[in-house]
OpenMM code with the backbone's topology and positions (N, CA, C; nanometers):
from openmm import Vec3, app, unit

residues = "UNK UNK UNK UNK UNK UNK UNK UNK UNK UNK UNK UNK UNK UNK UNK UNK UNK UNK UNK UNK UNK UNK UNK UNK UNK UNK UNK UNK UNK UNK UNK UNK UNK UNK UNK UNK UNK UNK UNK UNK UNK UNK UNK UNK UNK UNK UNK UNK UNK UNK UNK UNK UNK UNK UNK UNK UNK UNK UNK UNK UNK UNK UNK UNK UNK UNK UNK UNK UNK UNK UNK UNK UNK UNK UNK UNK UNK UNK UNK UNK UNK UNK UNK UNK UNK UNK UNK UNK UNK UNK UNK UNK UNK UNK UNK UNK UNK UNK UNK UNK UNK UNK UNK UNK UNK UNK UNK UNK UNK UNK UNK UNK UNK UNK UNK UNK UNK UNK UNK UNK UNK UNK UNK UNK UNK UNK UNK UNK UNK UNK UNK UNK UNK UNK UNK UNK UNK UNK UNK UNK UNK UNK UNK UNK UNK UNK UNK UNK UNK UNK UNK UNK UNK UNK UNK UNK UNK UNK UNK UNK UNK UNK UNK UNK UNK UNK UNK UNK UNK UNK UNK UNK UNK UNK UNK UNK".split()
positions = [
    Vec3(0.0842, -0.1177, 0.0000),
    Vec3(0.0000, 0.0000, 0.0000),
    Vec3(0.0886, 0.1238, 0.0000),
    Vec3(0.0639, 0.2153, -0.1099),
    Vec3(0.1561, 0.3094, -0.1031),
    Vec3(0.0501, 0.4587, -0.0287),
    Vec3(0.1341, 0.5271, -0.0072),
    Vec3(-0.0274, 0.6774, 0.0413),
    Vec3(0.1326, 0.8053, 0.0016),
    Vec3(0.0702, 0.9245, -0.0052),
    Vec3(0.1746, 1.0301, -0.0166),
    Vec3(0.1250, 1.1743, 0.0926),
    Vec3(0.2559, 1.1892, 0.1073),
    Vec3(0.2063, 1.3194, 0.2158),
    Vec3(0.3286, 1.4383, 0.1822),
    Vec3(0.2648, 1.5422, 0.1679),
    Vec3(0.3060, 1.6894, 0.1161),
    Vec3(0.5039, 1.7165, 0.2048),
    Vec3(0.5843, 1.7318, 0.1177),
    Vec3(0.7160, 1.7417, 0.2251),
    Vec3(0.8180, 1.7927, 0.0530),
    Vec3(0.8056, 1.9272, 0.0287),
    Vec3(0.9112, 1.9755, -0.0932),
    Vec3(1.0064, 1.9083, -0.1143),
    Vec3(1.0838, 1.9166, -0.2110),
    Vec3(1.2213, 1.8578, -0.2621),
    Vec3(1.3069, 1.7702, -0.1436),
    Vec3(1.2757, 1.6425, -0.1726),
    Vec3(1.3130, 1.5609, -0.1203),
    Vec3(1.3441, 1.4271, -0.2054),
    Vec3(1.4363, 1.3585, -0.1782),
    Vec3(1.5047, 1.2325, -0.2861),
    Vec3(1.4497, 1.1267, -0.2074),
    Vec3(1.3602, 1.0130, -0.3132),
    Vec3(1.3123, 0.9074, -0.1845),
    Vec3(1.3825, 0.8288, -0.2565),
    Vec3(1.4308, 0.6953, -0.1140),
    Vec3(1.5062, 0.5771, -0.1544),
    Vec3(1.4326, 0.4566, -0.1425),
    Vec3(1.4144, 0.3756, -0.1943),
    Vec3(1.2738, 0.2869, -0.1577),
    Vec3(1.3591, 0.1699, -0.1049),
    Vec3(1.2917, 0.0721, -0.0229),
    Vec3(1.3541, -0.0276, 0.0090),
    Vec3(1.4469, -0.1076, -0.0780),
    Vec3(1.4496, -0.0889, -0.1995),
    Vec3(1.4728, -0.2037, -0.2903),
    Vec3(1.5785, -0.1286, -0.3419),
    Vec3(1.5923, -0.0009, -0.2913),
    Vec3(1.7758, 0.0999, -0.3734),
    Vec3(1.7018, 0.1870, -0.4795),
    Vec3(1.6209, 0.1566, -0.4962),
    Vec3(1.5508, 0.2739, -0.6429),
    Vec3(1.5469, 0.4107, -0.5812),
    Vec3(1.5796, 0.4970, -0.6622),
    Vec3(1.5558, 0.6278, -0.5992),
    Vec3(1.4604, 0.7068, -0.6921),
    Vec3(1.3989, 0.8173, -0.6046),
    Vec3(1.3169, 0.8938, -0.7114),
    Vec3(1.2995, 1.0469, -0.6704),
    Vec3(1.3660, 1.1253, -0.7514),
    Vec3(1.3434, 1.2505, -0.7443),
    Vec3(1.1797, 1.2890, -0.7460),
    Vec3(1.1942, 1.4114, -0.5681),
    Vec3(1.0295, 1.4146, -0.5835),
    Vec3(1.0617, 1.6065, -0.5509),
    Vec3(1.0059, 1.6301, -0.6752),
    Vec3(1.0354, 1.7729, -0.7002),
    Vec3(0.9093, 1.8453, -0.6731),
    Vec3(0.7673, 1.7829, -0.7294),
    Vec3(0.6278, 1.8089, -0.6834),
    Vec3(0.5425, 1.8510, -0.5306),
    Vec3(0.6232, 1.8068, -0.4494),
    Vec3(0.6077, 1.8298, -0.3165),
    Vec3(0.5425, 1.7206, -0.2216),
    Vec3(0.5808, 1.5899, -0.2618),
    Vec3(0.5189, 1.4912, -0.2322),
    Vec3(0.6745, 1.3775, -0.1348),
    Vec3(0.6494, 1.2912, -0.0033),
    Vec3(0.7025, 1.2031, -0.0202),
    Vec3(0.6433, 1.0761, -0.0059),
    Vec3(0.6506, 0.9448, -0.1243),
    Vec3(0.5966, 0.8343, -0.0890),
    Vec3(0.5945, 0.7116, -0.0076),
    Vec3(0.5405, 0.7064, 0.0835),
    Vec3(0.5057, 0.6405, 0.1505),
    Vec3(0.4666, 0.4899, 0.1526),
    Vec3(0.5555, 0.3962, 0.1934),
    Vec3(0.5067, 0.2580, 0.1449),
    Vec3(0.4895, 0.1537, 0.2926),
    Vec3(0.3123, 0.1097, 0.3071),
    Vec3(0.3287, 0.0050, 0.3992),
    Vec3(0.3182, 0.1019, 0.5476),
    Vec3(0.2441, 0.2334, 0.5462),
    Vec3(0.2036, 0.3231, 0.6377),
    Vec3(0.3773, 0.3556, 0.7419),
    Vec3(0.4872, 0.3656, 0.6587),
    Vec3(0.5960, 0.4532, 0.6959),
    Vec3(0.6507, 0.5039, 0.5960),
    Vec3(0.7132, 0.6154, 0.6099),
    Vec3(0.7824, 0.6729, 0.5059),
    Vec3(0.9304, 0.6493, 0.4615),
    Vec3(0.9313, 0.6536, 0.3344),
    Vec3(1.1190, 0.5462, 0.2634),
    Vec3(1.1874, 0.6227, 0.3413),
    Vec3(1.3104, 0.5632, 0.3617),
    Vec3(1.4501, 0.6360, 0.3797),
    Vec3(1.4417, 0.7626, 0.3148),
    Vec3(1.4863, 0.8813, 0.3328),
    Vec3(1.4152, 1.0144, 0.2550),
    Vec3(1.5713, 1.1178, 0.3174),
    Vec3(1.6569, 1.1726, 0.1872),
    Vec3(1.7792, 1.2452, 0.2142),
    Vec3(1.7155, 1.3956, 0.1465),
    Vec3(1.7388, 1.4580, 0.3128),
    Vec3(1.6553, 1.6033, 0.2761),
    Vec3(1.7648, 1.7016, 0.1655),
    Vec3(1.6869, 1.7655, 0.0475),
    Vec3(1.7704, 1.8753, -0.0257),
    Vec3(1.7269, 2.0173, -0.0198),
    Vec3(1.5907, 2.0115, 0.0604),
    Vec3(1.5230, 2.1312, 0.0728),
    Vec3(1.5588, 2.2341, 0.1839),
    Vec3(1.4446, 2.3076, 0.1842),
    Vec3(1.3853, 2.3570, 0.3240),
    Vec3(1.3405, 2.3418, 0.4673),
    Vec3(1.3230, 2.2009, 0.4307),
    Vec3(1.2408, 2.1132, 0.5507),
    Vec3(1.3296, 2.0432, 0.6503),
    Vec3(1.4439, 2.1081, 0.6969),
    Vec3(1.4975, 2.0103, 0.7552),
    Vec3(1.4456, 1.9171, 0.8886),
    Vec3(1.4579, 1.8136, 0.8536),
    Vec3(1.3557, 1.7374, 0.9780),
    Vec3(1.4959, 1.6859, 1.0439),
    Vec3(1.4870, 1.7092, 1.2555),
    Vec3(1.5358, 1.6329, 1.3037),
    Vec3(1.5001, 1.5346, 1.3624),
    Vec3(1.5987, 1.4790, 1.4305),
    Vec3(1.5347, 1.3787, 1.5582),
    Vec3(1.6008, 1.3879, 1.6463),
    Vec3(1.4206, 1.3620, 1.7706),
    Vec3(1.4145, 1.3645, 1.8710),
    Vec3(1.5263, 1.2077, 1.9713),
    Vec3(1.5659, 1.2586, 2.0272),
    Vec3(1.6303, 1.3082, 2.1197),
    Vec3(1.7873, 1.4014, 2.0788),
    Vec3(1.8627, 1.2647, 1.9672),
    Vec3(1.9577, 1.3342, 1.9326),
    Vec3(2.0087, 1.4174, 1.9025),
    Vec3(1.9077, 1.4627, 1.8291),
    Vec3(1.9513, 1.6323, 1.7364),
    Vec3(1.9292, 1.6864, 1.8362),
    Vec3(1.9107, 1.7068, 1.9851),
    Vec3(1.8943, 1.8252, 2.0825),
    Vec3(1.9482, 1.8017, 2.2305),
    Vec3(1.9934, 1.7071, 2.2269),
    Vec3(2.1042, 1.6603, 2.3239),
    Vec3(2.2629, 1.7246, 2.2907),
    Vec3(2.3116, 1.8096, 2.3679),
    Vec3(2.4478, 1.8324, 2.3490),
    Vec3(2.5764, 1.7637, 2.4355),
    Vec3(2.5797, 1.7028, 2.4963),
    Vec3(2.6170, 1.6264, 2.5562),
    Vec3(2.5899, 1.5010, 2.6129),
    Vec3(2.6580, 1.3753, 2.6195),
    Vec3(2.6164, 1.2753, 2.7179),
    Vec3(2.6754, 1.2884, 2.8702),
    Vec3(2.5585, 1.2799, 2.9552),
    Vec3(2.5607, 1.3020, 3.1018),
    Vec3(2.5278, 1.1937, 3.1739),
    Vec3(2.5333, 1.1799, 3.2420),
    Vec3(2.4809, 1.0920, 3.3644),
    Vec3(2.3276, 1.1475, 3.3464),
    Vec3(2.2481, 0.9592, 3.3454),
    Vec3(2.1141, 0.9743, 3.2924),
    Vec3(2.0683, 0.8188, 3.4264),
    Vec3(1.9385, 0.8491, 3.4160),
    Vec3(1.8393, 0.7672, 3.4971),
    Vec3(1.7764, 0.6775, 3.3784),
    Vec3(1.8253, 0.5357, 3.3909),
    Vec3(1.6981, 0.4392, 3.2870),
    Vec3(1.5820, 0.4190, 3.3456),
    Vec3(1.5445, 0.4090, 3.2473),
    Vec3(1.3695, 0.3593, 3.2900),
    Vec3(1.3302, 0.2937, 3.2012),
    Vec3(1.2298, 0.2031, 3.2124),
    Vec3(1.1731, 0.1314, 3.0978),
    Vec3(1.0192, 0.2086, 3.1005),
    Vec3(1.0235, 0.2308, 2.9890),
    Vec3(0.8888, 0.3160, 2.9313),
    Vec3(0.7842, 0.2214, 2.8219),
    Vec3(0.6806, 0.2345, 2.9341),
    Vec3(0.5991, 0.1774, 2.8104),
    Vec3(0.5597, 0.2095, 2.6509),
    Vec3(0.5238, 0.1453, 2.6007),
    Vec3(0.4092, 0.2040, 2.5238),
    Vec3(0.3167, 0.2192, 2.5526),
    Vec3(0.2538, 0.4207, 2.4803),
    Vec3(0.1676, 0.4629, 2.5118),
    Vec3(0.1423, 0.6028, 2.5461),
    Vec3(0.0612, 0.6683, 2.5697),
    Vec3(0.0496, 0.7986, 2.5805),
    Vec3(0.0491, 0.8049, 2.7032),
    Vec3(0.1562, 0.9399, 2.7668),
    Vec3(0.2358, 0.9662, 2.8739),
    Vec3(0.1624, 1.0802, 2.9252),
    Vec3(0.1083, 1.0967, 3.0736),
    Vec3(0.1116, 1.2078, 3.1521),
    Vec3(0.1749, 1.2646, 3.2498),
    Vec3(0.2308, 1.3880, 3.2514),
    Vec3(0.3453, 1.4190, 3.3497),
    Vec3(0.2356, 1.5071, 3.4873),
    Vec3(0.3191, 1.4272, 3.5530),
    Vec3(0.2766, 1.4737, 3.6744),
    Vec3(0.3760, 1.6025, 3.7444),
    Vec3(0.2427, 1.6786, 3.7765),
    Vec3(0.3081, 1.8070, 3.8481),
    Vec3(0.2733, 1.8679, 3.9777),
    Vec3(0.1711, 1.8170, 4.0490),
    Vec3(0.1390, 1.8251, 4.1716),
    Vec3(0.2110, 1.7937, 4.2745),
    Vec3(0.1893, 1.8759, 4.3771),
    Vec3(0.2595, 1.8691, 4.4932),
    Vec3(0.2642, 1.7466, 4.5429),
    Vec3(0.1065, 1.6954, 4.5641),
    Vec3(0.1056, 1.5647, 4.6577),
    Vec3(0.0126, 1.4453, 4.5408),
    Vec3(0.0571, 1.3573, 4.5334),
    Vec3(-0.0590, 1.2498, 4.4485),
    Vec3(-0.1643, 1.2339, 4.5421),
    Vec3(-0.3351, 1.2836, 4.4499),
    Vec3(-0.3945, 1.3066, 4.5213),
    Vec3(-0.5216, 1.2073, 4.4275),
    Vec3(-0.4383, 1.0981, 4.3717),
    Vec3(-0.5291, 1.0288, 4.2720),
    Vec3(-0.5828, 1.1046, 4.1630),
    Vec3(-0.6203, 1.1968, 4.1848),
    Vec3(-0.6451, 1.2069, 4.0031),
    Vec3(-0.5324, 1.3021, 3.9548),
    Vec3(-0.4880, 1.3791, 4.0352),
    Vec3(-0.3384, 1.4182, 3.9645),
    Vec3(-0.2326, 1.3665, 4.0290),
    Vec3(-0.0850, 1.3389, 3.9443),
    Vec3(0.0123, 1.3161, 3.9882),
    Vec3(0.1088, 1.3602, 4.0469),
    Vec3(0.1929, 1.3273, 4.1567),
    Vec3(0.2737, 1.3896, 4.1721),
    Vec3(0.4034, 1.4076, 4.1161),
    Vec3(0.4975, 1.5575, 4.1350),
    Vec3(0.5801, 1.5951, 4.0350),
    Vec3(0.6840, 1.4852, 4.0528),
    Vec3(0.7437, 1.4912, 3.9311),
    Vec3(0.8230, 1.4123, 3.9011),
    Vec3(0.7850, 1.2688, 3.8361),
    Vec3(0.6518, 1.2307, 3.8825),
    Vec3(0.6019, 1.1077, 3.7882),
    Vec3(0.5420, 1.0673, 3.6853),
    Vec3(0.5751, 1.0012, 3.5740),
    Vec3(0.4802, 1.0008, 3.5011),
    Vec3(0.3370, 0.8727, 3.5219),
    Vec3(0.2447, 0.8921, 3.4191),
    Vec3(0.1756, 0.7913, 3.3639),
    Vec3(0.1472, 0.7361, 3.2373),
    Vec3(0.1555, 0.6452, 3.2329),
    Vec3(0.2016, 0.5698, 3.0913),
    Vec3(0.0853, 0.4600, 3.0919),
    Vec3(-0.0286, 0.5005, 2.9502),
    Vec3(-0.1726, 0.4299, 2.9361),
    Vec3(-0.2627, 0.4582, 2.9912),
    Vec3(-0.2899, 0.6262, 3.0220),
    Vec3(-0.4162, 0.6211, 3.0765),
    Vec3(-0.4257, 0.6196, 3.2072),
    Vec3(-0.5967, 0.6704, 3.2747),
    Vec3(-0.5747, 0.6599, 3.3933),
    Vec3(-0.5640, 0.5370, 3.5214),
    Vec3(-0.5717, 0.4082, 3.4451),
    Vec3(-0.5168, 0.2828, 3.5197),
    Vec3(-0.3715, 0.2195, 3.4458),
    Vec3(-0.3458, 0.3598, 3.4123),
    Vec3(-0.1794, 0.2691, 3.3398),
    Vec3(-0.0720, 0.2618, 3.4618),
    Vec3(0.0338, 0.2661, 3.3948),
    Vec3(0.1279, 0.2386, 3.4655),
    Vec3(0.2182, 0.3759, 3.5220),
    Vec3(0.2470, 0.3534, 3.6719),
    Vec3(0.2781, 0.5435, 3.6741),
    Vec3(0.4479, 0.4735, 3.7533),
    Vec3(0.5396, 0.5933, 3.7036),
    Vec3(0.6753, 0.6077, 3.7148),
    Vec3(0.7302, 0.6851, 3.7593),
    Vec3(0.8267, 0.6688, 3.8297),
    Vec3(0.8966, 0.7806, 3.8971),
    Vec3(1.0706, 0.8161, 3.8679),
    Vec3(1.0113, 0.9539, 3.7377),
    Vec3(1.1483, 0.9702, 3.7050),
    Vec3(1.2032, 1.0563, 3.7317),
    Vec3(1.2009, 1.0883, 3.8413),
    Vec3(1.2434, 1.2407, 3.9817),
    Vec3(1.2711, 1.3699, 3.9251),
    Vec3(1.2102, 1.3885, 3.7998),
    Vec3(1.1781, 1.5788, 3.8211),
    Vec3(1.1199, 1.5859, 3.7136),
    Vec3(1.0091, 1.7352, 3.7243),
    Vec3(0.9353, 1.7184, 3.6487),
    Vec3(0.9552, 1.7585, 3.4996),
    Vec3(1.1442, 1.8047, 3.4807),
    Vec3(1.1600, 1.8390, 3.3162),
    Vec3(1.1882, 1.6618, 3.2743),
    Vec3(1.2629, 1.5947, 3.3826),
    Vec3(1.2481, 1.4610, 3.2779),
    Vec3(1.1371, 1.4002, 3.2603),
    Vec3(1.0410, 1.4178, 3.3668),
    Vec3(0.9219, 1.3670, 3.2921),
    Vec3(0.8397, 1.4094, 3.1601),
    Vec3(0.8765, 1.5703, 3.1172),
    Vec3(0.8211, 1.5798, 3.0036),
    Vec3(0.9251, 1.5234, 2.9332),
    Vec3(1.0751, 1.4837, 2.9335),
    Vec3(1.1515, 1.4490, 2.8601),
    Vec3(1.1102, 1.3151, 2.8205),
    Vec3(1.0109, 1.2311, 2.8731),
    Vec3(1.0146, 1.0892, 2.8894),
    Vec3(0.8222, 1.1165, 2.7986),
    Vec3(0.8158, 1.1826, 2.8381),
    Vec3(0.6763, 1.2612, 2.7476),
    Vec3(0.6709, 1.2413, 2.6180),
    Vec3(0.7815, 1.3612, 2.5628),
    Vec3(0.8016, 1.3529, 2.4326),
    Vec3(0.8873, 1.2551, 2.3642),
    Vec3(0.9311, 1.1575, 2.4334),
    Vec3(0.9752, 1.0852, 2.3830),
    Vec3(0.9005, 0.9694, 2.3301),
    Vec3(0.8050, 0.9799, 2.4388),
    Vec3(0.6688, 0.8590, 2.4331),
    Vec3(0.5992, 0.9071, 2.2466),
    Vec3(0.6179, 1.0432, 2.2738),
    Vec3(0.5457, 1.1378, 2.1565),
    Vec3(0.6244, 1.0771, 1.9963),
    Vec3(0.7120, 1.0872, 2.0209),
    Vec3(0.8409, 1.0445, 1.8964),
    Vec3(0.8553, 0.8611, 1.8858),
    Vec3(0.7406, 0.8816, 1.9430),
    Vec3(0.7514, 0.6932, 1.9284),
    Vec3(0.8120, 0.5714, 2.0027),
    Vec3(0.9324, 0.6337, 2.0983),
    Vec3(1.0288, 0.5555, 2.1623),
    Vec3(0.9653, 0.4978, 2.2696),
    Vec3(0.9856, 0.3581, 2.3234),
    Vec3(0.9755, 0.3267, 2.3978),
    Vec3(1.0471, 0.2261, 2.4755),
    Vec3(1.0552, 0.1536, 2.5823),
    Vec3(1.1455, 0.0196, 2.6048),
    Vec3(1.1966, 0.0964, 2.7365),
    Vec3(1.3354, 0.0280, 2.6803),
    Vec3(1.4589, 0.1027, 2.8575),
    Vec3(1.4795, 0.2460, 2.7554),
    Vec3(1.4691, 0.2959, 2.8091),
    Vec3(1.5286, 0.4340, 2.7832),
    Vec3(1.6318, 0.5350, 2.9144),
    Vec3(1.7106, 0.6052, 2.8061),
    Vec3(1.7999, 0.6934, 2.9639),
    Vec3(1.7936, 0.7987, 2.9550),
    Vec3(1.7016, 0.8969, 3.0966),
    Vec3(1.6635, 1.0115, 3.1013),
    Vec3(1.8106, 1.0761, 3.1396),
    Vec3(1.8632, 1.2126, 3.0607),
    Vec3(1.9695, 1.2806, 3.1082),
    Vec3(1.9281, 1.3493, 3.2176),
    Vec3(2.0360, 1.3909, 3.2899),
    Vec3(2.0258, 1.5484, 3.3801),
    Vec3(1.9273, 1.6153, 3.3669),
    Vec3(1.8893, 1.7038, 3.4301),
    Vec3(1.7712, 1.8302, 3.4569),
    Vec3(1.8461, 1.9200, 3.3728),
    Vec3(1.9800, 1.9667, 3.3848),
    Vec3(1.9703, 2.0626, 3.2803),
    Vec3(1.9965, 2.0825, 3.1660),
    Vec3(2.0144, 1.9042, 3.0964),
    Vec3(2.0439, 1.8918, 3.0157),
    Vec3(1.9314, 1.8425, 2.9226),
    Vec3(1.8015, 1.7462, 3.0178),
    Vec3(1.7183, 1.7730, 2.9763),
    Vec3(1.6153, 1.9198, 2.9154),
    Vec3(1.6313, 2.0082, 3.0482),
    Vec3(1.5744, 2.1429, 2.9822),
    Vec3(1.5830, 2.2420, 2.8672),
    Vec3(1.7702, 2.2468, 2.8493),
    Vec3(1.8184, 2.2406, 2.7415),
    Vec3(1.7703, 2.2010, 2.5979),
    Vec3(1.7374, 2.0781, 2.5958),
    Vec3(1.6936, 1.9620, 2.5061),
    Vec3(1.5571, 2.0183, 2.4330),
    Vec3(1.4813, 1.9902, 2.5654),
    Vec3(1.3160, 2.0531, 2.5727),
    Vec3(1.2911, 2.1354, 2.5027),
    Vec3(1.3466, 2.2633, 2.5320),
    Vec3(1.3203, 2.3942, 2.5222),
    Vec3(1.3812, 2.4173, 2.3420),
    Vec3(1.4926, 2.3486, 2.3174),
    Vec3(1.5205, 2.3627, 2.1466),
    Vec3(1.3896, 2.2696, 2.0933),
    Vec3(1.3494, 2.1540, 2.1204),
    Vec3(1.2522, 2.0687, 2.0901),
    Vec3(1.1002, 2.1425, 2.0488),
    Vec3(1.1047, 2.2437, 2.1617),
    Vec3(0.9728, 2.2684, 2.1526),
    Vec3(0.9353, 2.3693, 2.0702),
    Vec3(1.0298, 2.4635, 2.0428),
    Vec3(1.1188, 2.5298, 1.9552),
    Vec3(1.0652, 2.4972, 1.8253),
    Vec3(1.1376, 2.3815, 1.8203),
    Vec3(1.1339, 2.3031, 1.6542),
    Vec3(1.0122, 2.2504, 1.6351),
    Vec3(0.9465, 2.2418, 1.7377),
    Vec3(0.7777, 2.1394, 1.7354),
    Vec3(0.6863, 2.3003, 1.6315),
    Vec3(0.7169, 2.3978, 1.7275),
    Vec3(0.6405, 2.5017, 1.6803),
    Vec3(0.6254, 2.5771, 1.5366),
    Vec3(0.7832, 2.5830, 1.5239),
    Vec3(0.8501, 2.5805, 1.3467),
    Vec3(0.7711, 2.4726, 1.2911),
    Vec3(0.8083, 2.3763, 1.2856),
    Vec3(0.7134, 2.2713, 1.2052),
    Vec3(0.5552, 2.2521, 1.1732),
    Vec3(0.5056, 2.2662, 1.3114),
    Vec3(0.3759, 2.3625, 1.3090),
    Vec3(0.3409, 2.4409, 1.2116),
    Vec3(0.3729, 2.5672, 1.2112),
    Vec3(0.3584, 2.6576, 1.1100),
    Vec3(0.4166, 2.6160, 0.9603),
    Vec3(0.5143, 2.5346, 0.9277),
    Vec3(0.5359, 2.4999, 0.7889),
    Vec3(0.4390, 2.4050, 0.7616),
    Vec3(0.3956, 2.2847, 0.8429),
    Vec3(0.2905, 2.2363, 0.8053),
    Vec3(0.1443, 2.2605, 0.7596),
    Vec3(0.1075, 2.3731, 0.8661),
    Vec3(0.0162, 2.4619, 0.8777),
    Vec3(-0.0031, 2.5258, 0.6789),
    Vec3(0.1377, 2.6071, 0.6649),
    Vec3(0.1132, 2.6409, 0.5091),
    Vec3(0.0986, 2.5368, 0.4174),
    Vec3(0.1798, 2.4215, 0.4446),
    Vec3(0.1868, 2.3351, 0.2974),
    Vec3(0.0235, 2.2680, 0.3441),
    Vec3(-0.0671, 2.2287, 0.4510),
    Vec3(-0.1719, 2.2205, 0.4336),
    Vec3(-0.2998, 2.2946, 0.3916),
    Vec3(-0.2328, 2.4285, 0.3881),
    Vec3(-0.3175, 2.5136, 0.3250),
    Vec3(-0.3069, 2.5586, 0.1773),
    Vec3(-0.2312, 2.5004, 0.1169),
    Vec3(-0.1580, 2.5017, 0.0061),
    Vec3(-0.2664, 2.3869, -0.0685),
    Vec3(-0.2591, 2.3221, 0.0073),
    Vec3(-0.3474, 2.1555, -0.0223),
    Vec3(-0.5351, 2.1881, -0.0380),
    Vec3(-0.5776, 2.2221, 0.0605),
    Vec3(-0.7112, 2.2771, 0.0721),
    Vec3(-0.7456, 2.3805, 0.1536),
    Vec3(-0.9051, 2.4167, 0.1104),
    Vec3(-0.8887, 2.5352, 0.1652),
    Vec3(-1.0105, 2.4937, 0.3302),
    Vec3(-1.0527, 2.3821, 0.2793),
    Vec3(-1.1118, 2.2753, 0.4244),
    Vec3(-1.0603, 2.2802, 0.5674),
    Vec3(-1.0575, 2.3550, 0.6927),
    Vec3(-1.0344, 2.4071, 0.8158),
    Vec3(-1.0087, 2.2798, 0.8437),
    Vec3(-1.1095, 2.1536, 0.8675),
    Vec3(-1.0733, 2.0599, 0.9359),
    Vec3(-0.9822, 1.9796, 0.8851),
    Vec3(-0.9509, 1.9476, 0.7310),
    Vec3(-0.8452, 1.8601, 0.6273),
    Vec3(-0.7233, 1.9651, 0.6531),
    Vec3(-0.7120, 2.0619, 0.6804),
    Vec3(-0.5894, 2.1421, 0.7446),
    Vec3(-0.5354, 2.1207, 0.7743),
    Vec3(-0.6193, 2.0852, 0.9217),
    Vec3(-0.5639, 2.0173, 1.0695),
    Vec3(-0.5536, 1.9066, 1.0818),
    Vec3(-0.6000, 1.8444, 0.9709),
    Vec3(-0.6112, 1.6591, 0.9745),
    Vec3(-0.4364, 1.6476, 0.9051),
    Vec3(-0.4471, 1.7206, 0.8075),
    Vec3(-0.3039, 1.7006, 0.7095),
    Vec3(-0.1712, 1.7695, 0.8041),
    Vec3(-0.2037, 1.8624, 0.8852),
    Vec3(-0.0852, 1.9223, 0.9728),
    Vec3(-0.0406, 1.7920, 1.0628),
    Vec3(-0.1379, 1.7987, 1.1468),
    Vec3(-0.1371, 1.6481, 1.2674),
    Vec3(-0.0734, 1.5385, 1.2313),
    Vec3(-0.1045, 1.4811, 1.1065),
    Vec3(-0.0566, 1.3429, 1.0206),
    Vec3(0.0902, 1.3937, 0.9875),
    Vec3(0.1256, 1.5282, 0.9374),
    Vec3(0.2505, 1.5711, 0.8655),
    Vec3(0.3661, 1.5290, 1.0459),
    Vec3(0.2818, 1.6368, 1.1474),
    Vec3(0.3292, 1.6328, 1.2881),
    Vec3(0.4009, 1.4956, 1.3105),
    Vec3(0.2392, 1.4006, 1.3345),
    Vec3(0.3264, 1.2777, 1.3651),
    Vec3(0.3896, 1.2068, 1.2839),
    Vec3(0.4003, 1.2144, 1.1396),
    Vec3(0.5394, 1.1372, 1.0620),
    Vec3(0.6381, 1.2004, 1.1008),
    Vec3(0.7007, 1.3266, 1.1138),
    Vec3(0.7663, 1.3917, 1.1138),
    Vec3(0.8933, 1.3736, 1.2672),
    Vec3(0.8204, 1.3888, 1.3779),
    Vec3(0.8431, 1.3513, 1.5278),
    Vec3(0.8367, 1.1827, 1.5007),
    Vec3(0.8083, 1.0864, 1.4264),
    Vec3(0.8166, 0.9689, 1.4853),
    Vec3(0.9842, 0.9244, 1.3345),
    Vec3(1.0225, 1.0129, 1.2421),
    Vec3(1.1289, 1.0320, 1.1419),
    Vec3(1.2383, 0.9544, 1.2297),
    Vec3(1.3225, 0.9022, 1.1867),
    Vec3(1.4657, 0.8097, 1.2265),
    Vec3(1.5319, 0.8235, 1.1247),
    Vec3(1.6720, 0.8286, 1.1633),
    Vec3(1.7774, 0.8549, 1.0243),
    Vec3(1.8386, 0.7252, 0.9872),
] * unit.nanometer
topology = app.Topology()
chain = topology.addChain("A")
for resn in residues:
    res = topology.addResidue(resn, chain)
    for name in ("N", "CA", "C"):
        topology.addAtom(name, app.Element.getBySymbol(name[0]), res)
């Protein structure tokens, strides 16, 4: 099953070594992920964690589920909110973790966000914040380029936001 989603001048490599200049503004998509894809444009896409980590530090593992992550920021766990520093992973009978402050827990957040899961190793606080703060940065940039090339596409409010969101999560879940 092939599908295509809006991303300018970009060279796709398909599993099989074929390459194909995609000058139209399209990259193809085979089997609901996108080919190996060597950016020549505008669009530079990174990844999450690496591209925003400047150092390796002394980090806390954790094994992270799969699943959508809530960071806890409350003083005291008071059952329906968490307390800081922990997350929850699946909801409100999932599984809750304690990864002792509350920037690694959004660090362990967005990571959940970018697809990763398993043992993972949370850095430092300020190396996490560091991280974060370029991340969120780049979340917002992308935002807005998506935002145009979906408006480029239609002029439909909700297919906008359907085509931004979809662009979002290929984009954040990208591996080099």
């Amino acid at each position: 099953m092939m599908s295509i989603i809006a991303a300018p001048r970009y060279e796709v490599k398909t599993d099989r070594g074929q390459s194909d200049a995609v000058d139209a503004g399209y990259i193809h998509c085979y089997h609901g992920r996108i080919c190996r894809a060597e950016h020549s444009g505008s669009l530079g896409l990174l990844e999450f964690p690496g591209d925003f980590l400047r150092g390796a530090g002394d980090g806390v593992a954790i094994d992270l589920p799969p699943g959508a992550v809530e960071v806890g920021t409350a003083m005291f766990d008071t059952g329906k909110r968490l307390r800081s520093g922990t997350i929850r992973v699946g909801g409100p009978t999932g599984v809750v973790l304690d990864v002792g402050s509350v920037p690694r827990a959004r660090f362990a957040a967005s990571l959940a966000a970018c697809g990763y899961y398993g043992t993972i190793a949370l850095p430092g606080d300020a190396e996490v914040e560091a991280a974060l703060e370029e991340f969120y940065r780049y979340q917002s940039e992308l935002a807005q380029r998506f935002s145009a090339l979906a408006k480029d596409r239609t002029r439909d409010e909700r297919k906008q936001k359907a085509i931004a969101e979809a662009l979002m999560r290929k984009a954040l879940g990208w591996r080099r």
